[in-house]
N, C-alpha and C positions, 0 to 999 in steps of 0.2 A: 810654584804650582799655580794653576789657571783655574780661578773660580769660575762657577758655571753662574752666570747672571738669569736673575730672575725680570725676563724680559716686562711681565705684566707691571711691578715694580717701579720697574724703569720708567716704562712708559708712564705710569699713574704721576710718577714723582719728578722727572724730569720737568725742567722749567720754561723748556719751548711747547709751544701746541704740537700735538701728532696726530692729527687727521687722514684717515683711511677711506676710500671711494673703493667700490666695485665697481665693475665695469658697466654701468651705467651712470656713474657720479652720482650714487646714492651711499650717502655718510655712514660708515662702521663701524668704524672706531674714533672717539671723541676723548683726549685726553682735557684734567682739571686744566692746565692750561689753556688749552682752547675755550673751556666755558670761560677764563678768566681773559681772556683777549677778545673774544668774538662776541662775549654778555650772553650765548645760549648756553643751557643746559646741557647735559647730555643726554638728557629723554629729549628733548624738544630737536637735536640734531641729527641722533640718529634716526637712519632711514631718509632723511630730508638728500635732495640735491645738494650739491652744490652749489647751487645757486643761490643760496643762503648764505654766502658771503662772497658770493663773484659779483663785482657790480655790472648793471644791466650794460653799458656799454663796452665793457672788455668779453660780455659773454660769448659772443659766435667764435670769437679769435681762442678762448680758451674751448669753449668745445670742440673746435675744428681740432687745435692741437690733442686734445685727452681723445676724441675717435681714433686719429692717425696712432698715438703709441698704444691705443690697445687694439689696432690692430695689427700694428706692426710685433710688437712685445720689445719695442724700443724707444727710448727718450731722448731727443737731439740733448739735453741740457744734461744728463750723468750729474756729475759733481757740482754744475753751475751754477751759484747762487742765483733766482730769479728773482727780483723787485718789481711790484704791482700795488696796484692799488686792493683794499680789498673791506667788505662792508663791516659795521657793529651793527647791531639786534637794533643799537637806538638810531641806526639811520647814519648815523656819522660816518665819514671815511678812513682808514688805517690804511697805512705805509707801510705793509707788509714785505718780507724778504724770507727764500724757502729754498729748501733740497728737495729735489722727489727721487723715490726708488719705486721700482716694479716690481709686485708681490708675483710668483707663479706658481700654477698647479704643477703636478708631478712630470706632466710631460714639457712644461715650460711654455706656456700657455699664461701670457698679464691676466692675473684675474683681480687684480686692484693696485691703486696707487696710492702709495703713505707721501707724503707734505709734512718735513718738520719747519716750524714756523716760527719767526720771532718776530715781533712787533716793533717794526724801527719809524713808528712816526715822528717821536722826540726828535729822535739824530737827523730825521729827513729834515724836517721843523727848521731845527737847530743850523743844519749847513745850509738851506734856504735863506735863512736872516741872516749868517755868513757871508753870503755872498751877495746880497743886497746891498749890506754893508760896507763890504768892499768894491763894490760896483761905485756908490757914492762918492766913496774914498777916489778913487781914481780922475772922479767925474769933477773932483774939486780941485787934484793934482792938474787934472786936463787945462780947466778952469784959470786956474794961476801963471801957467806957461803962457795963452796967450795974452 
């Protein structure tokens, strides 16, 4: 038998952030994850843009794209994991990675986009010094051959 999820729940409880935009990338929904990723609140978030954790220099690229799928009522990226950069409250940078989905009114009409989100700056971190490291590695293999 197929339990009926309690969607509010979910969202409250879940461990990725789940951020909601309307169609003007003004924040509606702000799950405890997102305050716990982003360091805002959830009074302090909702109603705020988005621009509250788009960094200033990815903004016109992500605007351009959030105009086109709400105008369109389509997303080139569907299932696509997307990796960006994206702000904390204290200024710092996060390695962000996300899905979006298109909410729609009854006639099928985007009237907002949810972002579920996980914070991958460790792992980004992490295989950065990875490959540093083995860049070296090679540089010293190079090194010995001739």
């Amino acid at each position: 038998m197929r339990s009926k999820v309690d969607c509010t729940q979910l969202v409250a409880s879940i461990g990725d952030a789940v951020v909601v935009s309307d169609a003007e990338g003004r924040i509606t929904l702000w799950n405890a994850a997102a305050e716990h990723m982003f360091g805002f609140s959830e009074d302090e978030a909702l109603g705020q843009s988005l621009d509250l954790i788009v960094p200033e220099r990815q903004r016109k690229r992500h605007w351009d794209g959030y105009a086109e799928t709400m105008r369109s009522g389509q997303t080139k990226y569907g299932t696509q994991l997307l990796r960006v950069p994206a702000l904390h409250k204290e200024g710092r940078t996060l390695s962000i990675a996300f899905t979006v989905a298109l909410l729609t009114d009854e006639t099928g009409t985007a009237r907002e986009i949810v972002a579920v989100i996980r914070d991958e700056t460790v792992r980004w971190a992490e295989e950065r010094d990875l490959r540093r490291r083995l860049a070296e590695c090679e540089a010293r293999v190079d090194e010995k051959k001739s």
